[in-house]
C-alpha positions in Angstrom: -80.7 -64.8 117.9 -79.2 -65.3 121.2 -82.0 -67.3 122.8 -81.6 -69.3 119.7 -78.0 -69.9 120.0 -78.5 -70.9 123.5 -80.7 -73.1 123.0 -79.1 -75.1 120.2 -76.0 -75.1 122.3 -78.7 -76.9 125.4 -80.0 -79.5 122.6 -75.8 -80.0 121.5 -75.0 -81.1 124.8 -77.5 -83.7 124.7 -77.6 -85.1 121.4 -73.7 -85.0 122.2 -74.0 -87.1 125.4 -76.3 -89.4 123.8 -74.6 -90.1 120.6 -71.3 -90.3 122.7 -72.4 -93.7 123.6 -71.4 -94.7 120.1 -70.4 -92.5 117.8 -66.6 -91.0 119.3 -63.0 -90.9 118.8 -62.1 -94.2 121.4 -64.9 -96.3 119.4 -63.1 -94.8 116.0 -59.9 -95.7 117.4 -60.8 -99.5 117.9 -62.4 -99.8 114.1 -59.6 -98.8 112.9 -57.9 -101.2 114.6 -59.7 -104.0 114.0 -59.9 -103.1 110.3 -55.7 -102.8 110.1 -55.5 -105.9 112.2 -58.1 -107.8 109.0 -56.1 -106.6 106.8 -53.2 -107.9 108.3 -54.1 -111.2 109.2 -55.7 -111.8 105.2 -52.4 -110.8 103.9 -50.3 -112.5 106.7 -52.3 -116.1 106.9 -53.2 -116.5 103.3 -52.1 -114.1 101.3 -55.2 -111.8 100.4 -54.3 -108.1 99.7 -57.9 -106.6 100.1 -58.9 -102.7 101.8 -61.8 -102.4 104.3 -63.0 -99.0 102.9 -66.6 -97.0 104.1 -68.6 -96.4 107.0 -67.8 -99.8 108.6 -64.4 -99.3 108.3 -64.4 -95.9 109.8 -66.4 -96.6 112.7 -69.4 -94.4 111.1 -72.2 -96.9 110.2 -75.8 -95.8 110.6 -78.9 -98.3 109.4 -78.6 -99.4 105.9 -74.7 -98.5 105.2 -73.2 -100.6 103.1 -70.0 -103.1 103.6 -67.3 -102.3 101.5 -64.2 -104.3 100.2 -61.8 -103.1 97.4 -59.6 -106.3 96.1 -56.4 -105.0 94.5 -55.3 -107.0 91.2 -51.7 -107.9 92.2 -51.0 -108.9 88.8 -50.3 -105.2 87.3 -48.0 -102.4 88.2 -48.7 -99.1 87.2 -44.6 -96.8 86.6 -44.2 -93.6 85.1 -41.9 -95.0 81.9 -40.2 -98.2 80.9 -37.1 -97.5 83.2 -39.3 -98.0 86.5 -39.5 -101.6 85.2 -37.8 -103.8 87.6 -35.0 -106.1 86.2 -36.0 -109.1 88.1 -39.9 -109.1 87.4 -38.9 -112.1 85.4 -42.3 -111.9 83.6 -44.4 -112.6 86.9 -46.4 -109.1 86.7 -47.5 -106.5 83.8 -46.4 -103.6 83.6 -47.9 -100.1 82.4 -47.2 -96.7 82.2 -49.9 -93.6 83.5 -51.0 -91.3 80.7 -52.3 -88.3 81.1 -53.3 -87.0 78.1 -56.4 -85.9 76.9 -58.0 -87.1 80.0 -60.1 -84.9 82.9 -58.1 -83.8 86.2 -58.6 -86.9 88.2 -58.3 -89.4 85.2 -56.0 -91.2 83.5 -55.0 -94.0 80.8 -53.0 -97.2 81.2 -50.9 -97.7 78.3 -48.9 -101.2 77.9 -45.1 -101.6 78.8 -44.6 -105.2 79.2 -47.1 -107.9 79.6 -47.6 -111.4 81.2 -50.5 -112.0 78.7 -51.4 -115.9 80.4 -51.7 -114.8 83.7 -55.5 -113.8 84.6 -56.0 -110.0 85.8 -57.2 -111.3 89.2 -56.6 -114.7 90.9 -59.4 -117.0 90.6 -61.1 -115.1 87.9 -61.0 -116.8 84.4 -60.4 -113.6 82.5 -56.7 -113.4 81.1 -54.6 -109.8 80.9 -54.3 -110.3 77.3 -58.5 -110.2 76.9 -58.2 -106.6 78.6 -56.6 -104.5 76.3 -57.6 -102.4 73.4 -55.5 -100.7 70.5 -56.1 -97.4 69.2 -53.8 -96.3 67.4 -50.0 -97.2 68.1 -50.7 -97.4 71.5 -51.9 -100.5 73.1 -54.2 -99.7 76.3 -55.5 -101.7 79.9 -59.3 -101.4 79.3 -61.9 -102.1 81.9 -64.9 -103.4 79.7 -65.1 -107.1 80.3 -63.4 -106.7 84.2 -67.5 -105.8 85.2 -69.3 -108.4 83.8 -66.9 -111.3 84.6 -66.6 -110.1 88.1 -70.8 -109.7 88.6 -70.7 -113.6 87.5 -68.0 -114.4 90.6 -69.6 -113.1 92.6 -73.0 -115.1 92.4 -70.6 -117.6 92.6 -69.4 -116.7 95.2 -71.9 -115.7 97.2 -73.8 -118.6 96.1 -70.6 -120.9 97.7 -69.9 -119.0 100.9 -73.5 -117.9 102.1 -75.5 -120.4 103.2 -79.4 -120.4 101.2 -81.3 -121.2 104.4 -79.6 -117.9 105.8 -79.3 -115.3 103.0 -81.1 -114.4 99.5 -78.9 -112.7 97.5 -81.7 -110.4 95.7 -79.3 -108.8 93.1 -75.6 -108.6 91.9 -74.9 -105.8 89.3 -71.5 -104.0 88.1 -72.1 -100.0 89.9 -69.3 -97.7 88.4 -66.0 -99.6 90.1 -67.9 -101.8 92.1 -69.8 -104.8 92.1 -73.2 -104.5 93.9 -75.2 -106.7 95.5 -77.7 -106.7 98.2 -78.6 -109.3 100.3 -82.1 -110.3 102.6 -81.2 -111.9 105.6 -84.1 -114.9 105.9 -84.0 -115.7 109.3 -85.6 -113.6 112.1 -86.1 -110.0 111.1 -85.9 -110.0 107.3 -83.5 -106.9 106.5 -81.4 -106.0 103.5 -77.9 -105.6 103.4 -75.9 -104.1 100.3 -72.2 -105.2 99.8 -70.2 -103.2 97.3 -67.0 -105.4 96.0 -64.4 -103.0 94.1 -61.2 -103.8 92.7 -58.4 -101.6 92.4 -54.3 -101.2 90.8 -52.3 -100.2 93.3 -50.4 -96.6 92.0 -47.6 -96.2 93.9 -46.9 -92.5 92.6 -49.1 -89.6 93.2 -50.4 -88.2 89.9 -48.7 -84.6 89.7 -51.6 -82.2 90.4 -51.9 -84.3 93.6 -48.5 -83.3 95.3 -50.3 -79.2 95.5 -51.6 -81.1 98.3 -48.9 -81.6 100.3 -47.1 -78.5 100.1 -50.6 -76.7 100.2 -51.0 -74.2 103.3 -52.3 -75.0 106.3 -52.9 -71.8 108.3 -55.3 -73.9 111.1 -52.9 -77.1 111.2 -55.4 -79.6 110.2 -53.9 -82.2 109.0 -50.9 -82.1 111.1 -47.3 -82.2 109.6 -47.0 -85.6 110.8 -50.0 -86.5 109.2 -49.7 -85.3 106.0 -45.8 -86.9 106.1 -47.8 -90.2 106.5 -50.3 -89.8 104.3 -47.8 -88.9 101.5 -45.9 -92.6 101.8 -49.1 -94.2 101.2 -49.9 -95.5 97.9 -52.9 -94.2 96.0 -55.3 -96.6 93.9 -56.7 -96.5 90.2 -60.4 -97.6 90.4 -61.6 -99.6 86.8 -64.2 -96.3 86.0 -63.8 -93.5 83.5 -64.8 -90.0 83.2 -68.6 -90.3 82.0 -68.4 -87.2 79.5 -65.1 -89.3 77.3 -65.6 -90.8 74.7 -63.0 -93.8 75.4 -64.6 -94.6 78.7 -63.4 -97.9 78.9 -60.2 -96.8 78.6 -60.3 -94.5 81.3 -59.2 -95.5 85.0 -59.9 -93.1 87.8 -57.1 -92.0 90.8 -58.8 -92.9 94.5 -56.8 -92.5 97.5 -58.8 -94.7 99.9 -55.9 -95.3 102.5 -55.7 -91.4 102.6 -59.4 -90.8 103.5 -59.5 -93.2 105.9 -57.1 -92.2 108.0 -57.7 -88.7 108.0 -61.6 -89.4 109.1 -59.9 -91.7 111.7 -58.2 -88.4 113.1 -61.7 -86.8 113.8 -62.3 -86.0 116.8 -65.5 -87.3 118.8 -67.9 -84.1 117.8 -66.5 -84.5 114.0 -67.5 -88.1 113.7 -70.9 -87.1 115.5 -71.5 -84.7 113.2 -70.6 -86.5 110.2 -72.6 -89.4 111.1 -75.9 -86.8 111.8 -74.9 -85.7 108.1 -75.0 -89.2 106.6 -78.3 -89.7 108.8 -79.6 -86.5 107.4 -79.2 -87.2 103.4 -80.7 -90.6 104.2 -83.3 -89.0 105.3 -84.5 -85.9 103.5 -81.7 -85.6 100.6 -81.8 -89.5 99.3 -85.5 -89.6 98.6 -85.6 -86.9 96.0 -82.0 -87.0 94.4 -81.3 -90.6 95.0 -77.7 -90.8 94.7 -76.8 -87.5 92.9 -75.4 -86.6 96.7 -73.7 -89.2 98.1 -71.7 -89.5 102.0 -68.2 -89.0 99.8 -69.7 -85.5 99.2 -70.5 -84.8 102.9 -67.2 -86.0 103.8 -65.0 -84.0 101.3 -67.2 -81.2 102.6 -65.9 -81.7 106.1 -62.8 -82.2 105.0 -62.4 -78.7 103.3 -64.0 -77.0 107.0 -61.6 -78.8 108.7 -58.6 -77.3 107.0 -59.8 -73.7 106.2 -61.7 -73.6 109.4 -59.8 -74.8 112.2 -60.8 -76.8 115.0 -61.9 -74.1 117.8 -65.8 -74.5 116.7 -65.7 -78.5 116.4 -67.0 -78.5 120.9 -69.9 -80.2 122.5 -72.2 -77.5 122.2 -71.8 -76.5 118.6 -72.5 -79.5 117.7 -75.8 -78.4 116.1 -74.0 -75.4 115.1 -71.3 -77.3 113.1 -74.0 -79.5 111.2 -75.2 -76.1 109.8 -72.5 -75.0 109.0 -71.5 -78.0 107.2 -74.7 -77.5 105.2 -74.3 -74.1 104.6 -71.3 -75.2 102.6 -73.0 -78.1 100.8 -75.8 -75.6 99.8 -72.5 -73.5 98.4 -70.9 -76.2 96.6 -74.9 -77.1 94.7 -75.2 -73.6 94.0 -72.0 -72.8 92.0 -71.5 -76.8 91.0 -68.2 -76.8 92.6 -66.6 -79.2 95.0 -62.9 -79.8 94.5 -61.8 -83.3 95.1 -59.6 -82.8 98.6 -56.3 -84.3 97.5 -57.3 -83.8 93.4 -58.3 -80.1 93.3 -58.7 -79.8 89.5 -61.4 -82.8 89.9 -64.8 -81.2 91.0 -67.0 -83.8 92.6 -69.9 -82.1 91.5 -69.3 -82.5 87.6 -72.7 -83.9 86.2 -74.3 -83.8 89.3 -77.6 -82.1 89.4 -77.9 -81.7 86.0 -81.3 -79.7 85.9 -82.0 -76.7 87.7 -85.0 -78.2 89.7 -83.3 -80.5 91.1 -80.3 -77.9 92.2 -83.8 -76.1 93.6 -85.3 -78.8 95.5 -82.1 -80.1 97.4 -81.2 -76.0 98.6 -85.1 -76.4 99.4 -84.4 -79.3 101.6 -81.7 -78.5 102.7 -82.8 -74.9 103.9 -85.5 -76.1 105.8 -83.1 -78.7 107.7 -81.4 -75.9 108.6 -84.3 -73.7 110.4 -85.5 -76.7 112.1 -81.9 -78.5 112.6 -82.5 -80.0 116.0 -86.6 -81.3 115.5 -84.4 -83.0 112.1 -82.0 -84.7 114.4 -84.0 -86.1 116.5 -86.1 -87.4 113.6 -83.4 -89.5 111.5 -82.2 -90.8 115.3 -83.7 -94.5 114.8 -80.8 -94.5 111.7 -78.5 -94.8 114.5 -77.3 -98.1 116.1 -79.3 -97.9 119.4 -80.8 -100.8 121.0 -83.9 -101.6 119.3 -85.8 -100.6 122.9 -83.7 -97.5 123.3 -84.5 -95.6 120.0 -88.0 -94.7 120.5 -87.5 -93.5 124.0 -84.9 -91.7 122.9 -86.9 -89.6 120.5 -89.6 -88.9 122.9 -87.4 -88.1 126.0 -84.5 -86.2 124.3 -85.1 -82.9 125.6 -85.1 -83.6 129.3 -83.0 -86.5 128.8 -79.7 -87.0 131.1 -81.0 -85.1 134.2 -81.1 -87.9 136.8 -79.1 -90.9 138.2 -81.5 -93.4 136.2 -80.1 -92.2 132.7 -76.7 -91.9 133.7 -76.6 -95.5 134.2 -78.6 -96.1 130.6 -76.0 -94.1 129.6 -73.0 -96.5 131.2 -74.8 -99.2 129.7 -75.2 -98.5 126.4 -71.7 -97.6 126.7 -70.3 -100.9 128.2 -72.7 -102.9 126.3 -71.3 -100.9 122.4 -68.3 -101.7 123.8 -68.6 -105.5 124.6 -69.9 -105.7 121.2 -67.1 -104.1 119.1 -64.6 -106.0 120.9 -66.7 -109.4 120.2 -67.5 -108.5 116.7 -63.7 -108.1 115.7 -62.9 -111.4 117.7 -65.8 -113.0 115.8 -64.3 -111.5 112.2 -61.2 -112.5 112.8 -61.4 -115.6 114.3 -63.7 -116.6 111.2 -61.2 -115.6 108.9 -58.2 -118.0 110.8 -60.6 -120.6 110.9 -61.4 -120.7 107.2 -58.3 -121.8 106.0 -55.7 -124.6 106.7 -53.7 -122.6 109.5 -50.2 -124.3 110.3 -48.9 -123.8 114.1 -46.4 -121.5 112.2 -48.0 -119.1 110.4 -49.9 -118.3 113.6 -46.6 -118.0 115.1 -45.6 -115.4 112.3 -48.8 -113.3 112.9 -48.6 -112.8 116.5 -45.2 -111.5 116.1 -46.7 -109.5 113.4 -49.5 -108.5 115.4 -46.8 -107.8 118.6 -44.1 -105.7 116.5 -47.2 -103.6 115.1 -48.3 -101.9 118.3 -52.2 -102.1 117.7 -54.4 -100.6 120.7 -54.7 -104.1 123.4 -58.1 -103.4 124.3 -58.8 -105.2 120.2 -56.4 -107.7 119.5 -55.7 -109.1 123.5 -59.0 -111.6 123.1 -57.8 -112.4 119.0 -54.4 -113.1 120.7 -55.6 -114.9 123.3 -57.5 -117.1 120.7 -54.6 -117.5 118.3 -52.8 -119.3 121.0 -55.7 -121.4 121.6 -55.6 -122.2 118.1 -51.8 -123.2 119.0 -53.3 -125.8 122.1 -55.6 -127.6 119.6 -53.5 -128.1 116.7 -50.5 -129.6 119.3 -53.4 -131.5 121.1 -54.6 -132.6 117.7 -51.0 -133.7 117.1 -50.6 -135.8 120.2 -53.7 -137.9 118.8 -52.0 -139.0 115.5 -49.5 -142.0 115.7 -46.4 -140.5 117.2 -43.9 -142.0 120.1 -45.1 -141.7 123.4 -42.1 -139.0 125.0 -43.7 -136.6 122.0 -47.1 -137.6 122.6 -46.6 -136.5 126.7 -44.2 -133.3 125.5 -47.2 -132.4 122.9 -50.1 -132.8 125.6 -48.1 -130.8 128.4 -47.4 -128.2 126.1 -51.4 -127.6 125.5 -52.2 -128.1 128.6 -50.1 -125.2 130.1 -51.7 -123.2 126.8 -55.3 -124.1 127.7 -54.8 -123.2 131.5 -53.4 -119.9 130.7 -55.8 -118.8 128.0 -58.7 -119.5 130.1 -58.9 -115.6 130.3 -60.3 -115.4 126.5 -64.3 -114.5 128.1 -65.9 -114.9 131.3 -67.2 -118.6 129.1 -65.7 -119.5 125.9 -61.6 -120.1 127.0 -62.6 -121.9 129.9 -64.9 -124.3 127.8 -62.1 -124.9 125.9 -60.0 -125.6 128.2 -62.9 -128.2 129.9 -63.1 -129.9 126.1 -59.6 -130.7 126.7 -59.8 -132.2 129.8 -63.3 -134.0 128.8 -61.3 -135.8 125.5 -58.3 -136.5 127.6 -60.5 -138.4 129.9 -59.7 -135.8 133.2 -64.2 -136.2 133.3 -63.8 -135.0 136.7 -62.0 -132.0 136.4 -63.8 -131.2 133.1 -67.2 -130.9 134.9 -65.3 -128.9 137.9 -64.4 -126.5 135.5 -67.8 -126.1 133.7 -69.7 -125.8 136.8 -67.1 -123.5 138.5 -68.6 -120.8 135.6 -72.5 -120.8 137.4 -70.7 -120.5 141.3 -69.8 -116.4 140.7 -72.5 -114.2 140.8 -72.0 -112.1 137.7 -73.3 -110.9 134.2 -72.2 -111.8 130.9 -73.1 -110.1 127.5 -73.4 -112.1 124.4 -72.9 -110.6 121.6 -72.4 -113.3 118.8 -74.7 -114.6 116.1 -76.4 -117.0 118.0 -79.1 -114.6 119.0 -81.2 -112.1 116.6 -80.6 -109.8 119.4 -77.7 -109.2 122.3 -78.4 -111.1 125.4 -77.2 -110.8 128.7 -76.7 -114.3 131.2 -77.1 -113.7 134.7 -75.5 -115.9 137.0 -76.8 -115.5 140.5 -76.9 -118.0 142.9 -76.1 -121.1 140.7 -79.1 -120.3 138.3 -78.8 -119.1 135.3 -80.7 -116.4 133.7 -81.4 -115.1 130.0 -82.5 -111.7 129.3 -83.0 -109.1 126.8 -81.3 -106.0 127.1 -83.6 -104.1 127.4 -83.7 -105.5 131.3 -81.0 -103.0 131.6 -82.1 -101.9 135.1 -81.9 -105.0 136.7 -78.5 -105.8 135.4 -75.1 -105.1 137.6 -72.4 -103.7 134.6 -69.5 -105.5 134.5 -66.0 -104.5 132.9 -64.5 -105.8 129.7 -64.2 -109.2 130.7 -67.9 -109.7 131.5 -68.4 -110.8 127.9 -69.4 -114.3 126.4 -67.9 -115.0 123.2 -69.4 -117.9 120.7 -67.5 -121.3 121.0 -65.5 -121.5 118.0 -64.3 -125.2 116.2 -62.5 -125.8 112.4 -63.3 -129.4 110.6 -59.6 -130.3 111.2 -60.1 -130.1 115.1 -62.5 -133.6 114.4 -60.2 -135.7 116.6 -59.5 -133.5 120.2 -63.6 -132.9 120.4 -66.6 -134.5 121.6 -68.1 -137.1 119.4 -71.4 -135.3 118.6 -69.1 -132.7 117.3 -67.1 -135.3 115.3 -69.9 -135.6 112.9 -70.3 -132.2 112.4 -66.5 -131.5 111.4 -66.5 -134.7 109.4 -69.5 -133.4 107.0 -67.4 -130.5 106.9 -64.0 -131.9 106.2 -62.5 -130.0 102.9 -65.0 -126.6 103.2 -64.0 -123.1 104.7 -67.1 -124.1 107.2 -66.3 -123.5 110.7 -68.7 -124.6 113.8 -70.1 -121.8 115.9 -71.9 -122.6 119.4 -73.6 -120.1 121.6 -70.9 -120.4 125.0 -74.4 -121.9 127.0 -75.2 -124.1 124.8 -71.5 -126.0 124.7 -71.5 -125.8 128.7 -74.7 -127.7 128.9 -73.8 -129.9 126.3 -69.9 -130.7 128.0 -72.2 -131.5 131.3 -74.3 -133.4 129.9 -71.7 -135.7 127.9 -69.4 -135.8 130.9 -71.8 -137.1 133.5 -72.9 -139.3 130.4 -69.3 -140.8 130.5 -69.5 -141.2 134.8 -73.4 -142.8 134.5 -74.8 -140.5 136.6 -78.7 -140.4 134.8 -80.3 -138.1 137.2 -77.5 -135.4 136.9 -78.0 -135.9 133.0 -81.8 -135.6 132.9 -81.3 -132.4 135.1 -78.8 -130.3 132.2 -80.7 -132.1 129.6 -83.9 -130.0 130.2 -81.1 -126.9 130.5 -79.4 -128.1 127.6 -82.6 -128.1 125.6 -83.8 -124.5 127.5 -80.7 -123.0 126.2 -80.8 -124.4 122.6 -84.4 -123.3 122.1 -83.9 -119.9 122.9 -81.4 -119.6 120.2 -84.9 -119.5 118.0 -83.6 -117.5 114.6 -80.0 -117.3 115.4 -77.4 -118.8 112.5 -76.3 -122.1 112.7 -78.9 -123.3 115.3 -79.0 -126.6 113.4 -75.6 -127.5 115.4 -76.7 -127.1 118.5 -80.0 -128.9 117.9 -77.8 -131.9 116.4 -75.8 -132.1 119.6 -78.9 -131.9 121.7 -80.6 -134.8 120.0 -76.8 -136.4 120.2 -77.3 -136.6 123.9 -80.9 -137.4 123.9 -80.1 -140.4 121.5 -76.6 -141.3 124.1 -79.5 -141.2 127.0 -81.4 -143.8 125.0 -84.4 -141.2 124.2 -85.1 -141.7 121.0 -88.2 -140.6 120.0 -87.2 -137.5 121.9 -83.9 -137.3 119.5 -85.4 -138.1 116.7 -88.1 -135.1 116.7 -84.9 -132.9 117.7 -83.1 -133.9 114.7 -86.0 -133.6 112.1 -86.9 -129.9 113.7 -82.8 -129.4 112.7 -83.8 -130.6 109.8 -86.8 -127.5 109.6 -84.3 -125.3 110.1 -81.0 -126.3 108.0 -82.6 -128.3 105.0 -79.9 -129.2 103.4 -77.0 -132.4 102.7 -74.4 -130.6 104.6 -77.1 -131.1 108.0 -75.2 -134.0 109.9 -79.1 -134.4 111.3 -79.3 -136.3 107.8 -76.8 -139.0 109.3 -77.7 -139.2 113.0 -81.7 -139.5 111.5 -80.0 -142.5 109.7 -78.0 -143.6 112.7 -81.1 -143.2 115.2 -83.3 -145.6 112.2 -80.7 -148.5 111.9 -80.4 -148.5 115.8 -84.6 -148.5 116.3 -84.7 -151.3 113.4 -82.1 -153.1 115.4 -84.1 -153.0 119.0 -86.8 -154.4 117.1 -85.6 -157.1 115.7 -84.4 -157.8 119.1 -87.6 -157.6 120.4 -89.2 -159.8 118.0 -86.8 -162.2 119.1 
């Protein structure tokens, strides 16, 4: 038993230090974040009320988790009696009262107080309040019958609207208990599947009753803290449109969820707690999922850990009991099958494992699996490792090398890579979600005023929101440069282009790329060509390495500047690359539509097309810094200089092969092929765009129409 115990406690440390590099409390810390900071910006910029819930909010993803959004209908507010009705809701909301009875712990009805019967349930959804209820009786009730199918049907809609067909198949859309399912192919490069579950919710703000045994219930081992459970108690708890399956009014049913509650608490793990609850998702994937499908589910595992955390205490939850705690966690699982009893952590009376594992086979076969886990627990970690997000090249090494692994100087620097690299990418993919989500919508210079206050008085973690509000005041530079350009005195004009140019010259810190290409398109459309090009070639002088980390690439990339040259590489290359800190990163050049007259006039065309959309224009940072040198030596005449970042201008848009939106840079390279008067050259550019982005909304379309007339033109000249 000893030798046993030591040597899980040898294989915890590893596993630990391995899964360290993405799965821990600082990585948690900066999803939560980011997913606060969303939240924020939807509700602060246009008006959105929507919860990031699940593994991607929690910083807990492993390969095939799903991304999950609950909407809450605004239009209906649950009291406990009439006198809760507010004297000045002047018929703008309904209102209802909860109802208890004859309804499961957990459960409860919505019974009508006062309605807005015109109004629809949820904004842009044709389905009215008044087509949701039901009578029984003397009571009129809020039922949940039509709320599925009308919201499946939006959501082809919408998915249909917002996801571009050349990009994404949407395989399936289909109402799942309170959520709307759908899954999703990706069609370019490696074809994968990706499910989306779309909930909608009634904000409760009163805990039902049997809920408050929660927060007076003893805590002998602290967990949560005092200060946590005061927080948790002021948050609002949600009614999810699904009923107890064993009632016979269903429909009529609404069930309590307390999502904000959940989340925070799993955000209070500590590093080996999220480690081990990602190896538990990892581990029903695996072994459990096959066989019982979805009679176990990740809510289980978590409510599990939950319950340890409280009774147990913290003094096991160390590096090497890692293993150790994964048993144990499934020692309790195998408990809560065997006596069909999990109690719902802030709903005790509700047991999680009502009409669960139904038959007694299937109760056999998962404390079958789930035994054998056990006795092998470490040969079973290391086999559901490729769930985790490690580099594609990394994963299968991994496996193979993991018990030696960490014992010399060559893995302690994979190990700072995979780090830095995680890192870079977190940070980049909550600029990129954000700065989509600004982009998509008619932003005034005011309202992105009002959120970086908002974002300032809220005290979020800087190492998140610096590059977003470095960006947001980039946003500010365009729309006052954008102002200067529209017919306005000339004292304004000069006040309005001073004022962007002080913004542009002090955001240039967004990247090691992206703000200073900004700041170069600004000088390039004022005419400065000079100190445009200065600025673009100043980013190839300093030896360094960038990671990129946007969409433009199926897979992260790393540029290597050395010596002028510039290099692209995979990262698996990682022991050639000098790490850099968290300014070493390359961020995708980001445009709106309404930006169409402070930009280059290739991009003109493509903000024009999309003039009235929520399209924005994404280029990979090397891409637009080829593309700026080529237009601005263009502008000065210099045709050798242009042939020369042509052929790197091409290079660069090539090797964005499979990444989204490569149409736009192909349409910008034929651009400067066709401005270089190489127009065979441009048009095979634009019908290859063409190959990839079939579709109206392709300004290749118009240049191919452009590039015709001006061929018909030369030869009629010709001729005579």
């Amino acid at each position: 038993m000893a030798e046993r115990q030591a040597y899980l406690c040898e294989r915890s440390l590893k596993i630990s230090k391995i899964l360290g590099m993405l799965y821990n409390h600082d990585e948690t810390s900066i999803c939560r974040n980011l997913t606060v900071l969303t939240e924020l910006t939807e509700e602060v910029i246009y008006n959105l009320h929507d919860i990031s819930t699940g593994s991607c909010a929690e910083g807990t993803s492993i390969s095939g988790s799903d991304m999950d959004i609950m909407f809450i209908i605004c239009s209906i507010v649950v009291l406990k009696s009439s006198n809760d009705i507010p004297r000045d809701s002047l018929g703008r909301k309904s209102f209802f009262k909860m109802d208890f009875r004859q309804t499961r712990a957990g459960f409860c009805t919505l019974n009508v107080l006062e309605l807005n019967e015109d109004r629809d349930i949820i904004e842009g959804i044709n389905l009215k309040i008044s087509d949701c209820l039901a009578t029984y009786g003397d009571e009129t009730y809020l039922t949940h019958t039509r709320l599925g199918s009308v919201m499946v049907e939006s959501n082809k809609k919408l998915f249909s609207n917002v996801l571009p067909s050349q990009d994404f198949n949407v395989k399936n859309t289909y109402w799942n208990g309170p959520c709307v399912s759908s899954t999703m192919q990706c069609i370019l490069g490696k074809s994968k599947y990706k499910c989306t579950d779309i909930a909608c919710a009634i904000i409760c703000p009163y805990w039902p009753d049997p809920a408050m045994e929660w927060v007076s219930r003893p805590r002998l081992h602290g967990w949560p803290s005092n200060e946590l459970v005061d927080q948790l108690k002021q948050m609002h708890c949600h009614l999810l449109p699904v009923g107890d399956s064993e009632s016979r009014k269903i429909d009529l049913e609404w069930r309590f969820a307390f999502v904000y509650q959940e989340r925070e608490l799993l955000w209070s793990f500590s590093t080996i707690q999220i480690q081990c609850y990602v190896i538990l998702k990892a581990l029903k994937k695996e072994f459990l999922s096959p066989v019982l499908h979805d009679e176990i589910s990740s809510f289980h595992l978590k409510t599990v850990m939950f319950w340890l955390l409280e009774n147990e205490g913290h003094d096991m939850w160390i590096e090497e009991n890692l293993l150790q705690c994964v048993v144990i966690c499934l020692e309790k699982l195998k408990e809560c099958i065997h006596t069909m009893h999990l109690p719902h952590f802030f709903l005790i009376q509700r047991n999680l494992m009502f009409n669960k594992l139904k038959k007694a086979e299937c109760r056999r076969k998962a404390l079958s699996i789930l035994t054998q886990v056990q006795e092998n627990i470490y040969h079973s970690v290391c086999g559901v490792f490729s769930l985790f997000h490690f580099p594609d090249f990394y994963a299968e090494n991994l496996i193979n090398d993991l018990p030696i692994y960490g014992t010399n100087n060559a893995d302690t620097r994979m190990f700072h890579y995979i780090r830095v690299c995680n890192s870079h990418l977190v940070v980049a993919n909550s600029v990129d979600v954000l700065v989509a989500g600004v982009l998509q919508f008619s932003t005034s210079i005011k309202s992105l005023f009002h959120l970086l206050q908002t974002i300032s008085v809220k005290g979020f973690d800087e190492r998140c929101i610096r590059a977003f509000k470095t960006f947001l005041h980039i946003r500010m530079a365009i729309q006052i440069f954008a102002n200067a350009q529209t017919p306005i005195d000339e004292h304004r004009k000069m006040i309005c282009i001073s004022i962007a140019h002080e913004i542009f010259k002090n955001t240039c810190g967004l990247d090691g790329m992206s703000g200073h290409l900004y700041y170069a398109t600004f000088d390039l459309v004022r005419g400065e060509i000079e100190a445009s090009i200065a600025r673009v070639q100043g980013l190839f002088r300093v030896n360094r390495c960038l990671f990129y980390v946007g969409t433009r690439f199926r897979r992260r990339r790393i540029i290597i500047v050395n010596n002028g040259n510039v290099i692209q590489t995979e990262e698996d290359q990682y022991q050639n690359i000098n790490l850099g800190s968290d300014e070493c990163l390359a961020l995708n050049v980001w445009f709106a539509p309404r930006d169409l007259v402070c930009l280059p006039d290739a991009l003109k065309y493509e903000c024009a097309l999309q003039l009235g959309t929520y399209e924005i224009i994404s280029i990979h940072p090397l891409v637009y810094s080829y593309f700026l040198l080529v237009t601005a030596f263009q502008l000065q005449g210099n045709a050798e200089v242009v042939d020369r970042y042509l052929d790197l201008l091409e290079g660069a848009v090539m090797d964005t092969e499979f990444g989204f939106g490569r149409h736009v840079g192909l349409n910008i390279l034929g651009f400067a092929y066709y401005k270089a008067c190489k127009l065979e050259k441009a048009f095979h550019i634009y019908c290859q765009s063409l190959q990839d982005y079939n579709s109206s909304n392709n300004a290749a379309v118009y240049h191919l129409c452009i590039l015709v007339w001006t061929f018909c033109l030369e030869q009629e000249a010709k001729v005579a």
